[in-house]
C-alpha distance (Angstrom), angle and dihedral (degrees) to the residues before:
residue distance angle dihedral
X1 . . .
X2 4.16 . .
X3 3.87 102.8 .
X4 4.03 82.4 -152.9
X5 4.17 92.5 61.8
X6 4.18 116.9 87.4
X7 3.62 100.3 -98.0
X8 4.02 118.9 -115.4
X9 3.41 114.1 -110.2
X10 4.04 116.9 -101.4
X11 3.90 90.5 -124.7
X12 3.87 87.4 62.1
X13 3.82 87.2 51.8
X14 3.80 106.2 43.9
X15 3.68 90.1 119.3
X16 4.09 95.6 50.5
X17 4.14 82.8 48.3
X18 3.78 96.5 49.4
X19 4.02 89.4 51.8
X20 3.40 95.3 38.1
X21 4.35 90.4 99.1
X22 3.56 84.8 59.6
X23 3.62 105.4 55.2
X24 3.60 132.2 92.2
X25 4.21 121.5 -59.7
X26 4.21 78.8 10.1
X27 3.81 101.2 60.0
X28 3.94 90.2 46.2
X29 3.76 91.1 48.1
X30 4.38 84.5 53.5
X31 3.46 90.8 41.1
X32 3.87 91.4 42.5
X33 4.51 96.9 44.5
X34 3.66 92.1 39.3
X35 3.89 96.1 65.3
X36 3.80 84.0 36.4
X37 3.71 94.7 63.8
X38 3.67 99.0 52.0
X39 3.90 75.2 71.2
X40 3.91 79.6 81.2
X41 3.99 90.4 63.4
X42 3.87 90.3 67.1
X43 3.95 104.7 101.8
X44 3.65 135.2 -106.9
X45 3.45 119.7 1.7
X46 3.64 107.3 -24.0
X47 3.66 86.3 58.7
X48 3.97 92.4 52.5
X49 3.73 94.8 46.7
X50 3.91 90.0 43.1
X51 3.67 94.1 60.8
X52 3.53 97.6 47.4
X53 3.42 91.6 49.1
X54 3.83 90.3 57.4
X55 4.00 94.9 45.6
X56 3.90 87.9 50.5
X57 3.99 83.2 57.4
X58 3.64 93.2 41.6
X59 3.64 99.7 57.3
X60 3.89 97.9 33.1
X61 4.11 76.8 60.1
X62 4.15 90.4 48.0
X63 3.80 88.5 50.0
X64 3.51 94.1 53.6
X65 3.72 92.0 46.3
X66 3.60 87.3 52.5
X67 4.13 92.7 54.3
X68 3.62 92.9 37.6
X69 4.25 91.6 59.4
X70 3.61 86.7 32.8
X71 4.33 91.2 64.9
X72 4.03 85.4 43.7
X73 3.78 98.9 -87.7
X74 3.42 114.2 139.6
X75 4.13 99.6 173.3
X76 3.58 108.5 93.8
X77 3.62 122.9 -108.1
X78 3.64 115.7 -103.2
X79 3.97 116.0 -111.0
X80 4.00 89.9 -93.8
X81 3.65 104.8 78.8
X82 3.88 138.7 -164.9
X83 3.92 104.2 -153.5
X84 3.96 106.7 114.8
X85 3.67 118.8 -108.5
X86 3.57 83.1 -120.1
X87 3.54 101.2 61.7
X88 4.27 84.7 54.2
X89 3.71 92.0 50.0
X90 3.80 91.3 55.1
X91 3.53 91.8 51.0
X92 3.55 92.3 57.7
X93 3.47 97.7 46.8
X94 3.98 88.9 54.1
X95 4.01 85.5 48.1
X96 3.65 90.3 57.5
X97 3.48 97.0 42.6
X98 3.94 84.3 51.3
X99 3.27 90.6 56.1
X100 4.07 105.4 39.2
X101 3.76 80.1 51.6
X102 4.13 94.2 61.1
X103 3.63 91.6 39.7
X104 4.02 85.3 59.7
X105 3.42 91.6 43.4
X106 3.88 95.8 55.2
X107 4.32 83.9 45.2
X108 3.48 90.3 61.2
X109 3.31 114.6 29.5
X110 3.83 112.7 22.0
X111 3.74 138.3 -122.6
X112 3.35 81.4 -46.7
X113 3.24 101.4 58.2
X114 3.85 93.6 34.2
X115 4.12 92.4 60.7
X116 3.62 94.8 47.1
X117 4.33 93.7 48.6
X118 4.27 80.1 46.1
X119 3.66 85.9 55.5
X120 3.60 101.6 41.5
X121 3.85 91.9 44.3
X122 3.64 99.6 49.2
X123 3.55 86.6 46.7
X124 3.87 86.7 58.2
X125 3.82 99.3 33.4
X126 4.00 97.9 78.2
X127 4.09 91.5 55.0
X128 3.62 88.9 47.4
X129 4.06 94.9 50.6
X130 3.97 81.6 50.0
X131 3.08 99.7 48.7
X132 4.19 92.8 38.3
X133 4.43 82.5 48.8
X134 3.70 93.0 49.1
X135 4.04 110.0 36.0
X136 3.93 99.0 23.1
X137 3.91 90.0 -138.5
X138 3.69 113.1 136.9
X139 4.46 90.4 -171.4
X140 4.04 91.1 56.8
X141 3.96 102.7 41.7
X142 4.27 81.2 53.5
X143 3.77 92.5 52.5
X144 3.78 94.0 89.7
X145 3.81 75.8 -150.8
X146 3.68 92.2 77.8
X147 3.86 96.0 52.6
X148 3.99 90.7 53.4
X149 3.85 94.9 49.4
X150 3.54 86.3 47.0
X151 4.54 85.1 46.9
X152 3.81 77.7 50.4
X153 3.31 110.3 56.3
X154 3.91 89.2 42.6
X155 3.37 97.3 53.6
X156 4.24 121.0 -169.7
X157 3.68 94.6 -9.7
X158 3.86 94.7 65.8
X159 3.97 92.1 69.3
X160 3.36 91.9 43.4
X161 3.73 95.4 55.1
X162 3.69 83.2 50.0
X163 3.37 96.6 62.8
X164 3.87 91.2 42.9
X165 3.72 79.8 58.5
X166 3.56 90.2 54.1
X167 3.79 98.0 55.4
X168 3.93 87.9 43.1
X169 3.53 87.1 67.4
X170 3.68 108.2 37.0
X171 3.56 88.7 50.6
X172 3.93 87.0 63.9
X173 3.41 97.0 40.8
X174 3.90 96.9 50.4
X175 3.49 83.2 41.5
X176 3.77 95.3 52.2
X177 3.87 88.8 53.4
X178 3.90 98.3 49.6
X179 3.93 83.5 58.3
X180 3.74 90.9 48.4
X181 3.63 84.0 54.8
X182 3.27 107.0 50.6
X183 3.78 118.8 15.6
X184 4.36 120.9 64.7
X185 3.27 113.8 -86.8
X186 4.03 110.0 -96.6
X187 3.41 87.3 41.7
X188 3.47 94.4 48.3
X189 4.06 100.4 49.6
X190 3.90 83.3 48.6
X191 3.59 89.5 62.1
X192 3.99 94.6 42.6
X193 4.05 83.4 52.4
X194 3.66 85.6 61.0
X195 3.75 102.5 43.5
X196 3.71 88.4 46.7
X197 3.90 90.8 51.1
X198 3.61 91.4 41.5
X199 4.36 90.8 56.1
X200 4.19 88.7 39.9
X201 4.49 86.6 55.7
X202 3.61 91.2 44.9
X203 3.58 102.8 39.8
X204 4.17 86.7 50.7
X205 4.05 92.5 38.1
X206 3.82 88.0 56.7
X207 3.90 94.1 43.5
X208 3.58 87.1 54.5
X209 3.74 98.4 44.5
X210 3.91 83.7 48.0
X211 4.01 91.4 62.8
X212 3.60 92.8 37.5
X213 3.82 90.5 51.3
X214 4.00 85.6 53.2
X215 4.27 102.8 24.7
X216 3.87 80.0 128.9
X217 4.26 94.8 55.4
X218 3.97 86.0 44.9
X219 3.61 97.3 43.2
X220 4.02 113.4 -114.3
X221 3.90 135.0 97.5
X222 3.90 115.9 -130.7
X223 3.39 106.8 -114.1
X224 3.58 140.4 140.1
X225 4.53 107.1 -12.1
X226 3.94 96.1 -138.9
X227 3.90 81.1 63.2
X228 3.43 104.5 66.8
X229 3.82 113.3 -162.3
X230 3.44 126.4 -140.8
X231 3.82 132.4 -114.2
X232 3.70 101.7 -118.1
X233 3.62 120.3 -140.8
X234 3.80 132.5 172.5
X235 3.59 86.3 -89.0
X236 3.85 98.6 50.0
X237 3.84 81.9 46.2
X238 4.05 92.7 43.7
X239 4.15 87.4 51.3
X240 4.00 95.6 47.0
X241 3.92 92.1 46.8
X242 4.25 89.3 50.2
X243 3.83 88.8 42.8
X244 3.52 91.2 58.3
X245 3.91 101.9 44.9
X246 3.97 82.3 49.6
X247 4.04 88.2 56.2
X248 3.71 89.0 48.3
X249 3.75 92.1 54.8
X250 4.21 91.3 -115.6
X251 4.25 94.4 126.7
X252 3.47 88.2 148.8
X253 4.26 92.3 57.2
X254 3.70 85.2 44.6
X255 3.61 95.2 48.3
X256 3.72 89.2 51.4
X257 3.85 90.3 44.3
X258 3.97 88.4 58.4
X259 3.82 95.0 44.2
X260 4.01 92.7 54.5
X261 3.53 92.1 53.6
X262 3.78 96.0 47.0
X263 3.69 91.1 55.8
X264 4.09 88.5 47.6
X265 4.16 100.0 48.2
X266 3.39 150.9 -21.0
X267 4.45 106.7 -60.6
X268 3.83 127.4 -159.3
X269 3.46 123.3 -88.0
X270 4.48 88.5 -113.2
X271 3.82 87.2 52.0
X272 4.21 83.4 57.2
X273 3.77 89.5 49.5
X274 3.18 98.6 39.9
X275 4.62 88.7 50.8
X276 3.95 88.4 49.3
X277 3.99 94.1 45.9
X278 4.01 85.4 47.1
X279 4.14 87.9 47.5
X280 4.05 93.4 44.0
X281 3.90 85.1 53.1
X282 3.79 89.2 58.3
X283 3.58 87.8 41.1
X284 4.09 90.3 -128.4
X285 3.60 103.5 167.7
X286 4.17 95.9 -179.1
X287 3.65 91.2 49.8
X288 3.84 92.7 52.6
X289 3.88 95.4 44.9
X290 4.06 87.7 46.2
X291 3.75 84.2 48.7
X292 3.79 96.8 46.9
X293 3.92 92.7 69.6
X294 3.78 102.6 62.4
X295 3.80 85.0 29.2
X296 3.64 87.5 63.5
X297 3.79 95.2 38.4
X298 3.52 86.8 61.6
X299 3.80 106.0 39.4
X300 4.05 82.6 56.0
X301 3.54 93.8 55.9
X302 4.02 98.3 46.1
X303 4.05 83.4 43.7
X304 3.32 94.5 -109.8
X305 4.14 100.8 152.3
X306 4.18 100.1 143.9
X307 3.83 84.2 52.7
X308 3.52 86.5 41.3
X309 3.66 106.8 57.4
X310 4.06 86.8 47.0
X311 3.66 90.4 63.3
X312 4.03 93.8 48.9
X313 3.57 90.0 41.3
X314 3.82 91.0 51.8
X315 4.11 79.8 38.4
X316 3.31 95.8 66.9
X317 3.63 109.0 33.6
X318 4.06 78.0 64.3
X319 4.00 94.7 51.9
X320 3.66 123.8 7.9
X321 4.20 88.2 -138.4
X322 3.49 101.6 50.2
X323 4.21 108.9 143.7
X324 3.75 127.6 173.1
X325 3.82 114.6 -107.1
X326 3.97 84.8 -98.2
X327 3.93 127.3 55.9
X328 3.87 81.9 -154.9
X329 3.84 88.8 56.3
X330 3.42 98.6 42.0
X331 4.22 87.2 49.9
X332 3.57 83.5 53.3
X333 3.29 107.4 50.3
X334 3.86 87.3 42.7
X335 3.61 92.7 66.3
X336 3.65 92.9 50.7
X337 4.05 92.2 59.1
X338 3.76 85.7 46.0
X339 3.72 88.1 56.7
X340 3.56 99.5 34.3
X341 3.93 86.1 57.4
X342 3.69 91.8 -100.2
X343 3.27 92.9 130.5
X344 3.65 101.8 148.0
X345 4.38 89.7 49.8
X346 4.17 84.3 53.5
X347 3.62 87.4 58.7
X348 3.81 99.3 49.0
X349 3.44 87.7 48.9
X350 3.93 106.0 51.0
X351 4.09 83.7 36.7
X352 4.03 90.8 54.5
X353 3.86 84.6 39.2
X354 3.50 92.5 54.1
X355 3.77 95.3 51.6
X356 3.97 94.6 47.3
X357 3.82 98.1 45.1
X358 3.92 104.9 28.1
X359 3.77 96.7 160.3
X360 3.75 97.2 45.5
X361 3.58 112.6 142.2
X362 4.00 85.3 -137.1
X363 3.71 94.3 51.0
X364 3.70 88.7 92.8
X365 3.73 85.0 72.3
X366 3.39 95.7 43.0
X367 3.87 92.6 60.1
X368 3.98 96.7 48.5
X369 3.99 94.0 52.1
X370 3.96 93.3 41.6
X371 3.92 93.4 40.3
X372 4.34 82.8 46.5
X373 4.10 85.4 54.3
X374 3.63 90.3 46.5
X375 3.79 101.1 59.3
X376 3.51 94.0 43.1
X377 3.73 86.1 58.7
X378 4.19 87.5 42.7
X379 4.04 98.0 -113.8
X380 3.62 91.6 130.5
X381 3.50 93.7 143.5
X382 3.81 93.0 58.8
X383 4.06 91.9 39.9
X384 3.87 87.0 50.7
X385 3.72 85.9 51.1
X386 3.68 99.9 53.4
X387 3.86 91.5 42.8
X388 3.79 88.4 60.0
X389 3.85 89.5 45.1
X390 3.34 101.9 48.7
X391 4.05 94.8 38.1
X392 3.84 89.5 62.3
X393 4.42 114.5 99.8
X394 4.05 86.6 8.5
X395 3.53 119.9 137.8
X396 3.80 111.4 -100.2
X397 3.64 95.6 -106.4
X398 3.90 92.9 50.9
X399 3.98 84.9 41.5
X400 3.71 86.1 48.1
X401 3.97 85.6 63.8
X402 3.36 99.9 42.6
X403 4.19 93.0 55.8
X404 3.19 93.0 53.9
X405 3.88 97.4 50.7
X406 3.67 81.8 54.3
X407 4.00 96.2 53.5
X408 3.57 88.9 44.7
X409 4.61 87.1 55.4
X410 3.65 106.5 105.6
X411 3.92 117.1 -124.5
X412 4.08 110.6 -61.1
């Protein structure tokens, strides 16, 4: 099919989709997987490993059906494919988080609750196995944010390839138990093989027709299939544009680029690396250490604590009473240096902590883990001296504590 043409729309070619299983490279890989998988009869073990072993094949072959129609190719692949391994794994993962996600649903809430998650996550599954196909990135096809922008972009059409998805698949499965029904029983899971396989290559032959009907709404031209394009986003498009003012020696329009959109929305973690690599060149020390505070906000909350620590540390080499944004981050990420055998980051921390929020109810805390730190490193005289700091205007079960830390000092 020419890539360069305006793509006919799927409804016009629901015949040419439902046959597609049984044409060419397609019906031979049916033929081919369904004797496979009564492998997966065989007992024990063997039997076990056997079938998965043929479903891994199976849907690395669905995946590359899916990217071939997706850059305008509407042969089927032949039964060696090209789609990583990878790519296959991640899918599964996202299926079982799918479906460990429904089975919580129905747990807490019900049947009732159970349907509508079904609903909602079917809804979402098909832009997240597009998205998964096309970009390879297991973190952005489980942002259910992904699958709307792709619902966006797509408009109308989108639901009404879902339910054309939905009718793929019942039509196997009612199909699947009419043979179960009525035909003996080798024969009979055979043919359920078949009609199963035949749904999967549909279902992924239409999802890839879908984005190559709409590769210019979702930002990629087909083009060669062992290139895989990428879904672009506004980040994707917010990266490329700072890329290429870095290349053409403007940091300073790239740097201003980067700080407009991180006053507008939420940016990804490379466009932050990127900013503080562009502010390190310049050697801007107050734009770093304003930086570092939602930096650190942010590497927290993706779980990001080796990265984390490196930014403090480079934090308060810059300015002695650097804190996080939060007193309950900061605490935090104290304890991880102290555990991490940072000790000497923990104490700049609490100490910087101390002086910022000096009638925190948690500074109590604070004082006993830094002061600990402190004698280890045999600065008694400056842990005594906090103790009796900090232990003045407390209430006399927090003073209580303190006292007794200082009994408990060894001699100055």
């Amino acid at each position: 099919m020419n890539t360069n043409a305006t793509p006919e729309p799927f409804w016009n070619r629901l015949n040419q989709i439902a046959l597609y299983p049984f044409r060419g490279a397609a019906l031979v890989s049916l033929i081919t997987f369904s004797v496979a998988g009564l492998l997966g009869l065989l007992p024990g073990l063997v039997g076990f490993i056997l079938g998965a072993v043929v479903w891994l094949a199976i849907y690395r072959y669905a995946f590359e059906i899916l990217v071939r129609t997706a850059h305008g190719q509407m042969d089927a692949p032949e039964i060696t494919t090209h789609t990583d391994n990878g790519v296959v794994w991640r899918f599964l993962v996202l299926y079982i988080l799918v479906l460990i996600l429904f089975v919580a649903c129905m747990l807490i809430g019900g049947i009732g609750l159970g349907i509508v998650a079904i609903l909602l996550l079917s809804l979402l599954l098909p832009g997240a196995i597009i998205s998964l196909a096309i970009d390879g990135s297991l973190g952005r096809a489980m942002d259910p944010s992904t699958a709307l922008e792709i619902m966006r972009r797509i408009g109308g059409p989108y639901f009404a390839a879902f339910g054309l998805l939905f009718v793929i698949q019942a039509s196997a499965a009612t199909a699947g138990h009419w043979l179960q029904m009525l035909m003996p029983m080798l024969l009979a899971d055979l043919l359920l093989r078949a009609a199963t396989l035949w749904g999967l290559f549909a279902t992924f032959h239409l999802m890839g027709y879908l984005v190559f009907q709409y590769h210019e709404e979702l930002g990629f031209e087909p083009g060669e299939i062992h290139g895989k394009p990428k879904l672009r986003t506004r980040d994707t498009d917010l990266m490329e544009e700072t890329q290429a003012l870095v290349a053409d020696g403007q940091a300073d329009a790239a740097i201003a680029r980067l700080e407009d959109e991180m006053r507008d929305r939420a940016v990804p973690m490379d466009a932050h690396e990127l900013y503080r690599k562009l502010l390190r060149s310049r050697n801007d020390k107050a734009a770093l250490l304003q930086h570092a505070g939602l930096y650190l906000n942010l590497l927290l909350l993706e779980k990001q604590e080796r990265r984390a620590l490196a930014v403090a540390r480079e934090s308060l080499d810059a300015e002695r009473t650097f804190t996080l944004q939060q007193p309950e981050d900061g605490h935090r990420l104290a304890l991880r240096a102290r555990d991490t055998g940072q000790a000497q980051l923990a104490i700049d921390l609490w100490l910087a902590m101390l002086k910022r929020w000096p009638r925190e109810p948690a500074r109590v805390d604070w004082t006993l883990d830094v002061t600990a730190l402190l004698v280890q490193r045999d600065r008694v005289p400056l842990a005594r001296q906090i103790l009796e700091y900090i232990g003045r205007d407390l209430e006399p079960e927090a003073r209580a504590r303190i006292t007794q830390a200082i009994a408990k000092l060894p001699a100055d």
